[in-house]
C-alpha positions in Angstrom: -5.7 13.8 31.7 -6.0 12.8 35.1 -2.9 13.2 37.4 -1.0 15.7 34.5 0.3 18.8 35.7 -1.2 21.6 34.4 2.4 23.5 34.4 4.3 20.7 32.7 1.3 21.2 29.7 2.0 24.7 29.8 5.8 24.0 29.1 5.0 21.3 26.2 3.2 23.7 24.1 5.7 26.7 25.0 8.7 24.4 23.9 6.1 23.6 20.9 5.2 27.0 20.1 9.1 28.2 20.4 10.1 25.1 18.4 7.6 26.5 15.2 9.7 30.3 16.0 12.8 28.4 15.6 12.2 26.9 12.2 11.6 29.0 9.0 8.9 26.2 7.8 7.5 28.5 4.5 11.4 29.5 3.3 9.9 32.8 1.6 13.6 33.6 1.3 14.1 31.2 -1.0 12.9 30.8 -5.1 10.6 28.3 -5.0 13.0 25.3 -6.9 14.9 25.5 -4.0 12.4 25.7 -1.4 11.4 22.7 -2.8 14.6 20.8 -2.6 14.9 22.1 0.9 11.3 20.4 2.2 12.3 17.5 0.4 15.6 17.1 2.2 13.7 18.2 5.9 11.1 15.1 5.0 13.5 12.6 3.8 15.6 13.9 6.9 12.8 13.2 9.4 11.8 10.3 7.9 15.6 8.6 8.3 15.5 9.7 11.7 12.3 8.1 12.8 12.5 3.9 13.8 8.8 4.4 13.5 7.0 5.1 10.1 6.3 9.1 9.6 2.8 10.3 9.5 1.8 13.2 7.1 0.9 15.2 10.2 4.8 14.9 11.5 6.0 15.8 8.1 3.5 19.2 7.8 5.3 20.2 10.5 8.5 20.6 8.5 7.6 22.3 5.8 5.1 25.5 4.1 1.7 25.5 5.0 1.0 25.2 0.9 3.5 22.5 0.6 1.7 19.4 -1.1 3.3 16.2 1.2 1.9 13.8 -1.2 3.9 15.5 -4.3 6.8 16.0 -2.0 6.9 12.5 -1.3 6.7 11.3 -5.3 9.7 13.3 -6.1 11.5 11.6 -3.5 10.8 8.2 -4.9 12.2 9.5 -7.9 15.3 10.7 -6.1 15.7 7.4 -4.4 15.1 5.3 -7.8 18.6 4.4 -7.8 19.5 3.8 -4.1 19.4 0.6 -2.2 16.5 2.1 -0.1 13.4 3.3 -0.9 10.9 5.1 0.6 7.4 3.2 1.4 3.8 3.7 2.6 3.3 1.7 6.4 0.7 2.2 8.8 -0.8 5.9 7.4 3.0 7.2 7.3 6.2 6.7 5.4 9.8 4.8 6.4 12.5 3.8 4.7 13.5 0.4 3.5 16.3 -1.4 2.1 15.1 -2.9 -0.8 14.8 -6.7 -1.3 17.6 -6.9 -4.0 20.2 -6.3 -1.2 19.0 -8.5 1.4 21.9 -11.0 1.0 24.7 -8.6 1.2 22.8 -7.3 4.4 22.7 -10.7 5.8 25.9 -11.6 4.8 27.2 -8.3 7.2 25.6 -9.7 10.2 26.7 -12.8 9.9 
């Protein structure tokens, strides 16, 4: 990239690189029912965070390198069946929604 600083790359993939050391993203630790839950929680997690929808390539960063996203992401819109949100598919990622059924009481709280 012209006019980048070839030390502030250097820095961005060190602060990457230490980021990856700093999170235990295959949880070997743990049986794999909860290792599960866990990567479900980190997704949901990110994706709650993020005012921007959540591509699958932000989400792998989170979790095991054998972790299916795709089924990761069905169990959570089974977890979220009976929220007021739901999770939903925008622009190649994922966000989070309220869901149409409550759009009058969140009217009526801006009002």
């Amino acid at each position: 990239m012209a006019g980048m600083n070839p030390a502030n790359s250097r820095r961005r993939t060190q602060s990457s690189e230490g980021d990856e050391r700093l999170l235990d993203r295959e949880l070997d630790n743990l049986p794999p029912d909860l290792r599960w839950h866990e990567w479900m929680m980190r997704v949901e997690a990110v994706i709650f965070a993020s005012a921007e929808p959540v591509s699958r390539e932000t989400l792998a960063r989170v979790v095991g390198r054998e972790c299916s996203i795709d089924l990761l992401i069905d169990d959570l819109h089974e977890e979220l069946r009976s929220r007021p949100y739901e999770l939903v598919s925008v622009a190649g990622g994922w966000q989070h929604r309220s869901r149409t059924a409550y759009a009058d009481a969140i009217r009526a709280s801006q009002a």
